[in-house]
N, C-alpha and C positions, 0 to 999 in steps of 0.2 A: 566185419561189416559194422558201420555207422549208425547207431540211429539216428530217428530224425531229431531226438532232444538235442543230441550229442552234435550234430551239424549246426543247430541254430546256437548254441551258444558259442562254438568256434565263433559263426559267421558276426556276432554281436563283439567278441573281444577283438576279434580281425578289425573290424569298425573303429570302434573304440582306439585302437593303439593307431590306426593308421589318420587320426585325426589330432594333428598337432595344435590346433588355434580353438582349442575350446577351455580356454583358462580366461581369464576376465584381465580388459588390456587397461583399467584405470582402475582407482583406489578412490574409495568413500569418503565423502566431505567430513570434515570433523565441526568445521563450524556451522554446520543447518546449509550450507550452498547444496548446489544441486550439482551431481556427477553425474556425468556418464559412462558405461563401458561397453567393448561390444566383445560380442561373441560370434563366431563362428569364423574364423578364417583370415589371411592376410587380409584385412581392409575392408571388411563387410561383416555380413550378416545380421543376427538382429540387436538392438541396443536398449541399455536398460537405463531408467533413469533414480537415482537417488537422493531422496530429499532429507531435508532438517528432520531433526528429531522433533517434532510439536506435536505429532501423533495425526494432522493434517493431511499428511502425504500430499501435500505442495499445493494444497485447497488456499491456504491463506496470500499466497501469492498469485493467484488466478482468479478469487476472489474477493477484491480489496472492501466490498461493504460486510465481509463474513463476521461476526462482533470479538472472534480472537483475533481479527487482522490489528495490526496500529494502525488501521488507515480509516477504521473504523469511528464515526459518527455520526450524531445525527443534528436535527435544526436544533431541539435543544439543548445538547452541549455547543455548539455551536452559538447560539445566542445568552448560553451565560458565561462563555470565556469573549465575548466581545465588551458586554457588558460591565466585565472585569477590569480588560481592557480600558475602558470610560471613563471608569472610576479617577480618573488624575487628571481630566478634563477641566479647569479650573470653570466654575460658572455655569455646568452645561445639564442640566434637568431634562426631564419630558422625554425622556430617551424611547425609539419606537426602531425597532429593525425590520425593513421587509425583506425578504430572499428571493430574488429573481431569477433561478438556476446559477449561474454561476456567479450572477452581480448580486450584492447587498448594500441599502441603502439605508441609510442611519439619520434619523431628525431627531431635532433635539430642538431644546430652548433654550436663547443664555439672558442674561440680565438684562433688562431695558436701559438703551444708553450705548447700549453695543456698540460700536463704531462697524462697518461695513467690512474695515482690513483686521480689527480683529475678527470677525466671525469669517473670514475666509482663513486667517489662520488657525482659530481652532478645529476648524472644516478638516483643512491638509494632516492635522495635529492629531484631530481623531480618524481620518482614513488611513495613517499612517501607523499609530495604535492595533489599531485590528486589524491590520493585514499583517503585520506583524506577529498576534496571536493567533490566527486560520488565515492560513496564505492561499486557500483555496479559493478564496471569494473576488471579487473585484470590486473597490468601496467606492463607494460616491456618499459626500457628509452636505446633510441640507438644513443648515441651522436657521433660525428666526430669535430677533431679539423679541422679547414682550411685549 
């Protein structure tokens, strides 16, 4: 006669061998990507997902203001790589940036005497500038001669 230990561990190995699709049907990203694999059976069951190694477990990609993301900043770096940016403006002082969500507006001053067409192209010259250095913004340049 059987005990009942002796039944339920049959009934466990019975299980166990009669389930062929519980091995993992994808392989781990090696470069931080995200994998998936699944388990249980031809073409189903549940699926696991596997991220980079950053120790995140996949926060920095779901959360792009997180401060380890790269996507990560803020007005003020943002207003001193524009600023930066500026610097090779020939003539252009008095620099003031407002942020409007996703529009930034840039005045400035150039030398009295200005002509009209150069101050529309140091305009083009500096919205081209920084957006170049934070392409996230949308520039408008609003210069004044003296």
């Amino acid at each position: 006669m059987k005990t009942p230990q002796t039944v339920a561990l049959l009934l466990i190995a019975g299980l166990l061998a009669a389930t062929p699709g519980c091995t993992p049907a994808g392989t781990r990203g090696a470069g931080g990507e995200t994998k998936t694999q699944s388990f249980g059976g031809a073409g189903g069951g549940t699926r696991a997902n596997y991220y980079g190694r950053d120790g995140m477990l996949g926060t920095t990609g779901a959360n792009p203001n997180f401060p380890t993301s790269p996507t990560y900043h803020n007005y003020r770096a943002d207003l001193t790589m524009i600023r930066e940016s500026l610097r090779n403006i020939k003539g252009l002082s008095d620099v003031h940036v407002a942020f409007h969500g996703p529009n930034a507006v840039i005045r400035g001053t150039l030398p009295s005497g200005t002509s009209e067409q150069e101050i529309a192209k140091r305009e083009a010259e500096a919205s081209e500038a920084a957006y170049r250095m934070v392409p996230r913004y949308h520039f408008r340049s609003d210069f004044r001669a003296r």
